[in-house]
N, C-alpha and C positions, 0 to 999 in steps of 0.2 A: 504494500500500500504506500503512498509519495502522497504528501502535503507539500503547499507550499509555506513556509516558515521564511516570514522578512527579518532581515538582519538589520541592524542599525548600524554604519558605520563612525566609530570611534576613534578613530585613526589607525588601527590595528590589523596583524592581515585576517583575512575571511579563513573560518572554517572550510578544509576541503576534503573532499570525497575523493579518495583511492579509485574507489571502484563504482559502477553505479548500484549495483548490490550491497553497498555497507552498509551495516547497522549505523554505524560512529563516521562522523566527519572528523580528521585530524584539526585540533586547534596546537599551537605553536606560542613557545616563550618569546615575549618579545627582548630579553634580555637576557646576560649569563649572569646566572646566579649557582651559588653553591649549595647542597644541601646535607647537611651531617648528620649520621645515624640519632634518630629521635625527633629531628625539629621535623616542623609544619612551615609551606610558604605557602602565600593567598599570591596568585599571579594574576596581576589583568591582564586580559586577554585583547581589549583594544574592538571589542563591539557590543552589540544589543541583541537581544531577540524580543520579536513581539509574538508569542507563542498564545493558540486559540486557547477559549477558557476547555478545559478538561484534560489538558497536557504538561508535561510540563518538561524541561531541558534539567542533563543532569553531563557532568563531565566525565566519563568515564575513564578510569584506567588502558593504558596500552599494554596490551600483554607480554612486549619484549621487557620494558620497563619493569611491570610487576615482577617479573623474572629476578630483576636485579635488587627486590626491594623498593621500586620511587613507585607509588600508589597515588590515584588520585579520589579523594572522598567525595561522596555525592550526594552533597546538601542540594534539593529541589532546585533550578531555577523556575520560579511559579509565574502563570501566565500573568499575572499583575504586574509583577519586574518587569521594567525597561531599560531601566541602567546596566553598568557595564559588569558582562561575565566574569567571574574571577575561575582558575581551575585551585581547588586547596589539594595541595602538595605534599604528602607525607615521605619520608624514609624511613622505612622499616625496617632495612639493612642495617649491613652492619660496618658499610666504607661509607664516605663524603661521595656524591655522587656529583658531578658538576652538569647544569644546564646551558646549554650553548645558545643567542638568541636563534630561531628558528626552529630549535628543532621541535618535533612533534611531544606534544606532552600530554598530551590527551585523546579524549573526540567526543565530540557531542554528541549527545543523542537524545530522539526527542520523544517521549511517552505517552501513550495514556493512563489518564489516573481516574480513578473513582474517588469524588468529595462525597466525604460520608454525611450525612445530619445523624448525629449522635442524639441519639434518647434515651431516657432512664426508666428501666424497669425493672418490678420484682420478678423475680426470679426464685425459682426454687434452690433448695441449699445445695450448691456444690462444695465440693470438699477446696480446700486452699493447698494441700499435698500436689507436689509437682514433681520432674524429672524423675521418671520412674516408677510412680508411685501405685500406678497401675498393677505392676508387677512385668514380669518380661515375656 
């Protein structure tokens, strides 16, 4: 299935598609930065998305990368955001892993989501017993 998803430019380069079958568009550092086993970096990425309401953009990990340890986390970008993407950058490794500008760090991709409306109701007693408690 193909939407179309507007970008906003930011001054930054454009998300791009490898293949036209990708899940993920490659997004890219726009600067070199270093990253040492344990820290988080928040990278702008240098655009926008105006993403329809029931979707929503998330930055996904590359899998050469995961390999090495450099993960990227996926906090929503929610279709209300307009401002600028960040990718959040962990190291999980166990070397400094260094970022060059360009190269690929990520890839977007863009989801459907279900907005729940939460309601409260009684319920019969379940048990609060968890992990395993069922027996095996």
């Amino acid at each position: 299935m193909k939407m179309k998803i507007q970008l906003i430019d930011l001054g930054g380069r454009m998300p791009e598609r490898a293949h036209d079958n990708d899940a993920g568009a490659d997004v890219f550092a726009p600067d070199d930065e270093a990253i040492s086993p344990g820290d988080i970096l928040k990278i702008p990425l240098g655009f926008g998305l105006k993403i329809p309401n029931g979707f929503a953009g998330y930055i996904f990990p590359r899998s050469g990368l995961s390999a090495k340890g450099i993960v990227c986390e996926l906090p929503p970008v929610d279709s209300g955001y307009t401002g600028e993407v960040h990718a959040i950058v962990s190291n999980v490794g166990s070397c400094e892993y260094q970022i060059k500008a360009g190269d690929k760090i990520g890839q977007l991709v863009i989801m459907p989501v279900l907005i729940p409306e939460f309601t409260f109701e009684t319920l019969e007693k379940r048990g609060t017993d968890a992990f395993g408690s069922t027996g095996r």
